[in-house]
PDBQT receptor file of N, H, CA, C and O in Angstrom, charges set to zero:
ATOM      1  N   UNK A   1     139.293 300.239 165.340  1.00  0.00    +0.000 N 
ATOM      2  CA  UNK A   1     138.325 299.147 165.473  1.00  0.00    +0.000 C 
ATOM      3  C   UNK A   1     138.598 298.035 164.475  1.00  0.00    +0.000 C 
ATOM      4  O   UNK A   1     138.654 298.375 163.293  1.00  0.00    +0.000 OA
ATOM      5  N   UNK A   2     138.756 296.898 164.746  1.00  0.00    +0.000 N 
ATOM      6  H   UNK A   2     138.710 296.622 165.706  1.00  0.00    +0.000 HD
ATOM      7  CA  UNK A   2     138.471 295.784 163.762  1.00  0.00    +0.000 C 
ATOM      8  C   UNK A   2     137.662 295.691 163.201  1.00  0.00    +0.000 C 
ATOM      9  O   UNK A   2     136.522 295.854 163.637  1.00  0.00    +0.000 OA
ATOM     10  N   UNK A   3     137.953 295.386 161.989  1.00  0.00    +0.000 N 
ATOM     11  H   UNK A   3     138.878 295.253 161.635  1.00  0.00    +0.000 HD
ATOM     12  CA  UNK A   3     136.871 294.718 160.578  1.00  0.00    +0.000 C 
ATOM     13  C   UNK A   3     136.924 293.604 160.733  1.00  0.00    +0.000 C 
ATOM     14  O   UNK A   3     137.947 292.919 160.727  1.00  0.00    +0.000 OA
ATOM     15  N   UNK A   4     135.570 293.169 160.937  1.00  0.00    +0.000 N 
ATOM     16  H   UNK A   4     134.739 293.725 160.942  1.00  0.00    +0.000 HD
ATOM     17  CA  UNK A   4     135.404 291.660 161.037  1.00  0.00    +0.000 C 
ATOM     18  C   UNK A   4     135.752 290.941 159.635  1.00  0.00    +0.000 C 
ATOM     19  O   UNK A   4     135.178 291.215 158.581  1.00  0.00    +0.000 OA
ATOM     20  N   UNK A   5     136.654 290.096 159.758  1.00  0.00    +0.000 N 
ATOM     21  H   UNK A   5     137.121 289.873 160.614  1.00  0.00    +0.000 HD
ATOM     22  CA  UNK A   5     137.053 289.508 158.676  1.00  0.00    +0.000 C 
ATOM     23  C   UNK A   5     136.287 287.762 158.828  1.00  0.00    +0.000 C 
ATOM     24  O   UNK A   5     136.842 286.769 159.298  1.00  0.00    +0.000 OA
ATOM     25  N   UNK A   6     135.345 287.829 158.446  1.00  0.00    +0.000 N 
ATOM     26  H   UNK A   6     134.894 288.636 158.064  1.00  0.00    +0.000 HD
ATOM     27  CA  UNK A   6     134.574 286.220 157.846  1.00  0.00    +0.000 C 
ATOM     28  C   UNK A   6     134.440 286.134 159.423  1.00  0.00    +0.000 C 
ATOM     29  O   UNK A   6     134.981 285.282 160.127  1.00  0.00    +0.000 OA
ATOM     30  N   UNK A   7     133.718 287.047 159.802  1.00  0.00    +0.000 N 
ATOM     31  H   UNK A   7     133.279 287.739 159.230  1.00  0.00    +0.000 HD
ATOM     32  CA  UNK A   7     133.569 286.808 161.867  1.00  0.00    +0.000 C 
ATOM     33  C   UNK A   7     134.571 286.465 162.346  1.00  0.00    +0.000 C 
ATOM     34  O   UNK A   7     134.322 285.558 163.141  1.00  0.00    +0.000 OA
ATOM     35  N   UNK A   8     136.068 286.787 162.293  1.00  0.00    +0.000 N 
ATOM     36  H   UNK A   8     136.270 287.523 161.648  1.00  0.00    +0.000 HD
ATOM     37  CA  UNK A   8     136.723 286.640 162.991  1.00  0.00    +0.000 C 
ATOM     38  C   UNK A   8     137.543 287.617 163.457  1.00  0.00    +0.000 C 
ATOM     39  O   UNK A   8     137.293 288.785 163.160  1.00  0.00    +0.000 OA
ATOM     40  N   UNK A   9     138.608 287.308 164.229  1.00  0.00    +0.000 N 
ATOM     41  H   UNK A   9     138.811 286.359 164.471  1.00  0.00    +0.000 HD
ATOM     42  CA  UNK A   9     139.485 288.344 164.428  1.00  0.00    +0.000 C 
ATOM     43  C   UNK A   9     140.947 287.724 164.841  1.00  0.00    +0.000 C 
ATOM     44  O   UNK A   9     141.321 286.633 165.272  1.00  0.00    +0.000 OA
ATOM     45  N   UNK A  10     141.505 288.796 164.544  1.00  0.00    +0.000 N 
ATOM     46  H   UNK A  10     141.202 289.683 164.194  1.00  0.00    +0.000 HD
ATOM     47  CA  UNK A  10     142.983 288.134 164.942  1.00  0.00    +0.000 C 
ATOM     48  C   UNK A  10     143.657 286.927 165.458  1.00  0.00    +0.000 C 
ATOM     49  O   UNK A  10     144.674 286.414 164.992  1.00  0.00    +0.000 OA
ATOM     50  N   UNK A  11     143.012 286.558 166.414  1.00  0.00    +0.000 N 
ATOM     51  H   UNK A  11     142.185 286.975 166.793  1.00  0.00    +0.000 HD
ATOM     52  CA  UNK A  11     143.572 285.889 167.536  1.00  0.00    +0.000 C 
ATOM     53  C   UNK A  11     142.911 284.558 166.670  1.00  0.00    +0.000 C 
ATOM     54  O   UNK A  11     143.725 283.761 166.204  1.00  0.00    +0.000 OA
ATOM     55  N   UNK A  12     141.232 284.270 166.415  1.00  0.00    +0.000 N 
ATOM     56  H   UNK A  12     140.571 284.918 166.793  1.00  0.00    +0.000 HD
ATOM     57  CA  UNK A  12     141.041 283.393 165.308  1.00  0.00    +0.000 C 
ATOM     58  C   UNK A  12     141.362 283.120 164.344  1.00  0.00    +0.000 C 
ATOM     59  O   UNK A  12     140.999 282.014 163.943  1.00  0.00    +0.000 OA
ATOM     60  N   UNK A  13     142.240 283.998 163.428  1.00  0.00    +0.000 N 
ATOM     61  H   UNK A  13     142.535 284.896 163.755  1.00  0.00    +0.000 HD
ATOM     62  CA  UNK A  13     142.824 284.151 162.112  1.00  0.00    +0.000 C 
ATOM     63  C   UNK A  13     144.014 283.127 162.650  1.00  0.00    +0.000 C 
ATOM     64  O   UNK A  13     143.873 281.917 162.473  1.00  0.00    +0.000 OA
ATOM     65  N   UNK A  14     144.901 283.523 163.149  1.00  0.00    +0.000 N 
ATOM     66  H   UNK A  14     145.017 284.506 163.293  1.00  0.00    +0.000 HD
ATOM     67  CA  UNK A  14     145.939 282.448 163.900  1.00  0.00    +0.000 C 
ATOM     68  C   UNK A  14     145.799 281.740 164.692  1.00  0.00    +0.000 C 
ATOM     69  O   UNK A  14     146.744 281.658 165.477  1.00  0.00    +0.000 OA
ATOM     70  N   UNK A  15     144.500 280.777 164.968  1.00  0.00    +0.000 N 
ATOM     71  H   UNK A  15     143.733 280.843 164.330  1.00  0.00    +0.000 HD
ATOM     72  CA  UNK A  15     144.521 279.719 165.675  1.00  0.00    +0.000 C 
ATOM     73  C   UNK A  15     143.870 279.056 164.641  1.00  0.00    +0.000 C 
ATOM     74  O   UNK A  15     143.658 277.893 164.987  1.00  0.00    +0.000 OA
ATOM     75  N   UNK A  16     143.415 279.319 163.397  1.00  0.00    +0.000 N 
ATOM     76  H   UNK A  16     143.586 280.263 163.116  1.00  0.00    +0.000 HD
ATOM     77  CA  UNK A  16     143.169 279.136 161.870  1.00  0.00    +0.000 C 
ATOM     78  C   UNK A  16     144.208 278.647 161.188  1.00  0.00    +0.000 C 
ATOM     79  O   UNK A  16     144.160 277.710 160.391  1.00  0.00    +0.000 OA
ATOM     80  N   UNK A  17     145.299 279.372 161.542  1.00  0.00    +0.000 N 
ATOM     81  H   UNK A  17     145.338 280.133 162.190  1.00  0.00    +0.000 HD
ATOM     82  CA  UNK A  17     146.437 279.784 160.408  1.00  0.00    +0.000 C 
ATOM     83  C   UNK A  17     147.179 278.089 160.873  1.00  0.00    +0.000 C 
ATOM     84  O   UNK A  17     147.559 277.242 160.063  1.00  0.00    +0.000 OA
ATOM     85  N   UNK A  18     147.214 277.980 162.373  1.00  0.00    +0.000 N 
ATOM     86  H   UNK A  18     146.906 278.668 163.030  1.00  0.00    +0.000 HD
ATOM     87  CA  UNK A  18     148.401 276.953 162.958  1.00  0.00    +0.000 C 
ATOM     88  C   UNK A  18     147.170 275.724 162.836  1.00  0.00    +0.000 C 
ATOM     89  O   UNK A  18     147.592 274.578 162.684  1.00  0.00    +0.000 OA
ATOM     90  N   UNK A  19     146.127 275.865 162.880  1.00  0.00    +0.000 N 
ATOM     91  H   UNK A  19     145.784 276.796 163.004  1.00  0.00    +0.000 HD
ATOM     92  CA  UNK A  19     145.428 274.824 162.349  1.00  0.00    +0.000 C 
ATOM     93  C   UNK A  19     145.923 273.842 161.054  1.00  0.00    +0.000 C 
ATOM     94  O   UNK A  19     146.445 272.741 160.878  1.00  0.00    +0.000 OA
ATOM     95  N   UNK A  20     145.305 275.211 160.119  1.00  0.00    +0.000 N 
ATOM     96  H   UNK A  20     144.882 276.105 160.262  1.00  0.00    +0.000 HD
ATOM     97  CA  UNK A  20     146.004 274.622 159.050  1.00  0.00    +0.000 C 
ATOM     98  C   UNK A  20     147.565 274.171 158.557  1.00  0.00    +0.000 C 
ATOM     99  O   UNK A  20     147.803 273.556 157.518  1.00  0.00    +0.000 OA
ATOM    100  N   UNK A  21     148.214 274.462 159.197  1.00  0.00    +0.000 N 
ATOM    101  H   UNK A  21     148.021 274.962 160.041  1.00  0.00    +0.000 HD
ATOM    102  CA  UNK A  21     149.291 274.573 159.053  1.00  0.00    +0.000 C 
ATOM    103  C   UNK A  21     149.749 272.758 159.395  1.00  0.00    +0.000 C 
ATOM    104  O   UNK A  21     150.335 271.923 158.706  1.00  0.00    +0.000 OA
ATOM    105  N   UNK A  22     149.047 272.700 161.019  1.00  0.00    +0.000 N 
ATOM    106  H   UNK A  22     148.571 273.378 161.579  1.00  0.00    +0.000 HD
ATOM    107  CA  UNK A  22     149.168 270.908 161.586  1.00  0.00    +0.000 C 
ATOM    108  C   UNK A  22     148.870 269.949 160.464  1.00  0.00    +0.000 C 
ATOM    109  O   UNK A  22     149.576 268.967 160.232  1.00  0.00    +0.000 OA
ATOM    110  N   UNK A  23     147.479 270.368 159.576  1.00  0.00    +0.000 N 
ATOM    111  H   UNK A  23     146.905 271.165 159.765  1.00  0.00    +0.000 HD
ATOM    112  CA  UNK A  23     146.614 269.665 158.932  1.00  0.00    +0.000 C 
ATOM    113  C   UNK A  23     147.856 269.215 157.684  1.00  0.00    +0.000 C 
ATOM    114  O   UNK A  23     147.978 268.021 157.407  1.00  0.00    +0.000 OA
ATOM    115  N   UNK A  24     148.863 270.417 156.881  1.00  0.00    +0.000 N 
ATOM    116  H   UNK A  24     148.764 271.386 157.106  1.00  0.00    +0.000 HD
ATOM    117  CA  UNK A  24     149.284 270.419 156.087  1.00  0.00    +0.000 C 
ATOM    118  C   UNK A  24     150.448 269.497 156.136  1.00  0.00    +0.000 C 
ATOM    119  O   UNK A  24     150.780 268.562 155.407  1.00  0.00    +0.000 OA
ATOM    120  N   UNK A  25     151.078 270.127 157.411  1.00  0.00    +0.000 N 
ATOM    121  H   UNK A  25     150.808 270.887 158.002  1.00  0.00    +0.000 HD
ATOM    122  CA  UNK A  25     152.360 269.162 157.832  1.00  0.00    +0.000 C 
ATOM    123  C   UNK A  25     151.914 267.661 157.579  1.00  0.00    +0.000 C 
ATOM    124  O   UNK A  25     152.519 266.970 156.759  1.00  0.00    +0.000 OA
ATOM    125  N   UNK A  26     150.901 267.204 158.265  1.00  0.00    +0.000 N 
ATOM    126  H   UNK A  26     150.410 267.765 158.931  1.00  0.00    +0.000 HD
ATOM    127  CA  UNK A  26     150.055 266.132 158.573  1.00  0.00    +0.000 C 
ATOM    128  C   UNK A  26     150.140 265.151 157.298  1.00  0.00    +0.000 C 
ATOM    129  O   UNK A  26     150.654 264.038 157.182  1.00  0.00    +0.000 OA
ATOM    130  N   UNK A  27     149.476 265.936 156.420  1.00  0.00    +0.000 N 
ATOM    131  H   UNK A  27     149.059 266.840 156.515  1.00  0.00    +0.000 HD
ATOM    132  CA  UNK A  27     149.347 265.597 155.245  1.00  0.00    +0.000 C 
ATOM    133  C   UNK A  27     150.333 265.551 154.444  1.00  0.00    +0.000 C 
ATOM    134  O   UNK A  27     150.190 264.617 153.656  1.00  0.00    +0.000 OA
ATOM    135  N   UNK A  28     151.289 266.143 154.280  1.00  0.00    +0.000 N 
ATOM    136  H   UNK A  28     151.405 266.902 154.920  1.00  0.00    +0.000 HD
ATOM    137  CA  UNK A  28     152.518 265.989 153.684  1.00  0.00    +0.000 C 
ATOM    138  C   UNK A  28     153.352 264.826 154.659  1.00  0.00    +0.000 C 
ATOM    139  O   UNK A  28     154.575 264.895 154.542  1.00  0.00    +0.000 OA
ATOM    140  N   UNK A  29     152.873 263.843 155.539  1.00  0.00    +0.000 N 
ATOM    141  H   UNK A  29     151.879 263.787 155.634  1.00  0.00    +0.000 HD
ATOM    142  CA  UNK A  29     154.033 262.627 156.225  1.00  0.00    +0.000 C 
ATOM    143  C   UNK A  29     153.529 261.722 155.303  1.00  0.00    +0.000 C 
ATOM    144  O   UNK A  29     154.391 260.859 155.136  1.00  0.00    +0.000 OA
ATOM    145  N   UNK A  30     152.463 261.482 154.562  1.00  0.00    +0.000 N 
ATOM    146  H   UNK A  30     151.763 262.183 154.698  1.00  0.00    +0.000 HD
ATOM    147  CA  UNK A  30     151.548 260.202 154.863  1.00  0.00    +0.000 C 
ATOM    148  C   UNK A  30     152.262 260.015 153.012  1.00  0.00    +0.000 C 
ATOM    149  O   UNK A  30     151.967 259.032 152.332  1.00  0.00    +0.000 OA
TER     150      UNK A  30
């Protein structure tokens, strides 16, 4: 069973992860 981690789960953890990830790229052009 999953442990809810901060209400999420997996599939949110990595649509989190590539979130941040755009945001970072993003931020590192400017």
């Amino acid at each position: 069973p999953a442990r809810p981690y901060m209400g999420l789960d997996k599939t949110g953890e990595q649509e989190i992860f590539d979130a941040i990830r755009k945001r970072v790229s993003a931020a590192l052009r400017q």
